[in-house]
N, C-alpha and C positions, 0 to 999 in steps of 0.2 A: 763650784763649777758653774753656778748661775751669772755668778759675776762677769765669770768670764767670757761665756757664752754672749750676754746682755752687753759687754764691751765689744767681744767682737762684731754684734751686729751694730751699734753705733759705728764703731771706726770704719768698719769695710764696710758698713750702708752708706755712710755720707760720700764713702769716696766712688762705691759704684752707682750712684744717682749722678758724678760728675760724667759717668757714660752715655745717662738718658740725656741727650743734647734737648731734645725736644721738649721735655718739662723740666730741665733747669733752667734754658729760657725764658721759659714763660713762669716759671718762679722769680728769676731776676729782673723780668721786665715787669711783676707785681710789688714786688718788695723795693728793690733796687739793688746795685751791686753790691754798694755797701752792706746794707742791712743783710744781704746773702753771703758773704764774707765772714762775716761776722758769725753770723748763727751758722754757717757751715764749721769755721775755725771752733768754737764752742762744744758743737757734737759729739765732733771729731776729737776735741780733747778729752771732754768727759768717756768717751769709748775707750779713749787710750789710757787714763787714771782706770779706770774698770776693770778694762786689760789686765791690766799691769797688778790691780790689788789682786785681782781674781784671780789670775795665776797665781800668783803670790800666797794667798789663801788656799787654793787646790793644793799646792807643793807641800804647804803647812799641815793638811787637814785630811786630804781627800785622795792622797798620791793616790793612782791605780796604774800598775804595771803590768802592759799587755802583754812584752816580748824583752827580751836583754841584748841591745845591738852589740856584736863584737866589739873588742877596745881600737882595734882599725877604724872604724867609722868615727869615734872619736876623733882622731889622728886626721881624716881625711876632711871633717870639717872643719877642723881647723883652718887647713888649706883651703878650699871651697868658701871661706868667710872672707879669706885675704882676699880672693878675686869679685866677692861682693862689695868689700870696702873701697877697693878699685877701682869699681864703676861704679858706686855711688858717687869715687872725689869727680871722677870722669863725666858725668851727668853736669855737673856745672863746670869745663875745663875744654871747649870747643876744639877738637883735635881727630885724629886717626883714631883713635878709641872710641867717642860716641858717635864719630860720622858710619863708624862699623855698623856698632851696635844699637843705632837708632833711638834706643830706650834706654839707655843704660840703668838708669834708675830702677825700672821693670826686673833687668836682667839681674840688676844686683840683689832686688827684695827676691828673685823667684828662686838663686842660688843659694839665697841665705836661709831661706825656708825649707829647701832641700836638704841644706846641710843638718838643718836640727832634725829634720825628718828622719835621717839616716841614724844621726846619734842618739836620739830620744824614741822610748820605745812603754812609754806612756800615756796613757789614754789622753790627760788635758794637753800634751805637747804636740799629739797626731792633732786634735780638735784647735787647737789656736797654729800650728804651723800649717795645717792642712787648710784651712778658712786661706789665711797668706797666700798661701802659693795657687790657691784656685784663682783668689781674687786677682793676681799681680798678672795670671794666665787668663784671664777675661779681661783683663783692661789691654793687656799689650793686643787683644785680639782688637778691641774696639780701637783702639787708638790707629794701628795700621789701618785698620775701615777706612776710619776718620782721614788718615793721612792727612792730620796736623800737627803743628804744635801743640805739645800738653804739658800739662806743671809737672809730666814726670819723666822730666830729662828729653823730650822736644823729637822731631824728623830729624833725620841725617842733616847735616849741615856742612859747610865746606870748612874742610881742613885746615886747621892754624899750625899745621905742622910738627915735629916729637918733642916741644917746650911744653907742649900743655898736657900731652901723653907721660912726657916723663914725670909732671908735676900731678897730675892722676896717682902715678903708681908712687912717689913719696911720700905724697900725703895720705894714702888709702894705707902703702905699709904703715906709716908710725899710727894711725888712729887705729889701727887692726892691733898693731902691738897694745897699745896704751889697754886699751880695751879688753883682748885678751888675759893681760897680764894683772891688770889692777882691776878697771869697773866691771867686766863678768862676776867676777867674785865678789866683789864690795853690793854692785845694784841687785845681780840676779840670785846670789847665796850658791855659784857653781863652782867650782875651779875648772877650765878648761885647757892650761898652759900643759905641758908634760912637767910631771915633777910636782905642779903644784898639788895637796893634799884638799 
């Protein structure tokens, strides 16, 4: 659980210090861009190998189960994934989908985080979805503040019309499928398709 813990706050510290505008600044006008690139990119991975083992290790070692969410919730995030994978392809796809939804990036990390929320009813999955979903909900606050461009899926922008709407929702379904169906179970040791064992 340390690991995980120790990950989460590298990942979601480097990425909420991109909120503090005023001393990232003046870290990038000490260091330079590069060199903060760099060591940003770096943190940020090492939090996310952490992550990833730490969980990985808790689920091994350490499972604690708070509560048993009905098999519905299962079923519902399934669903609720598909329209996060949607607006992640949507975040880079300038169209009626992210000129909506501003953030799409935001909206897809905050729906995905939700969904595991619902389906997972164990202590390290509340403690690393829960960290997610606070963070993705205090960046989309600072970012609306901000009312700028941010690396996570940008201000509204003007419409390219339902080419790139429909090219959102193709490529978000087959990466949702692929994912659901193969790497869920190969990367994270779940099955979450119906049927799958």
């Amino acid at each position: 659980m340390l690991l995980l813990i120790a990950g989460l706050v590298l990942f979601l510290g480097t990425h909420a210090f991109t909120m503090a505008r005023g001393p990232r600044a003046a870290l990038i006008a000490r260091v330079g861009e590069g060199p903060y690139k760099i060591g940003y990119s770096a943190v940020a991975l090492l939090g996310l190998v952490l992550l990833g083992y730490g969980y990985g290790q808790y689920r091994a070692h350490g499972y604690t189960d708070l509560w048993s969410p009905p098999v519905w919730t299962r079923h519902l995030a399934l669903l609720l994934v598909l329209l996060a994978f949607i607006s992640f392809a949507a975040a880079y796809l300038p169209g009626r989908i992210k000129a909506k939804a501003k953030h799409p990036m935001l909206l897809g990390v905050k729906i995905w985080a939700t969904a595991h929320l619902l389906a997972n009813g164990d202590l390290g999955s509340i403690i690393l979805f829960g960290a997610i979903l606070a963070w993705a909900v205090m960046a989309r606050i600072s970012a609306k503040r901000r009312d700028e461009v941010t690396s996570h899926g940008g201000t509204a922008v003007a419409s390219a019309g339902w080419r790139n709407d429909a090219l959102a929702v193709v490529i978000g379904v087959a990466v949702w499928f692929v994912f659901a169906r193969v790497l869920h179970p190969w990367l994270i040791g779940v099955a979450v398709w119906p049927g799958q064992a």
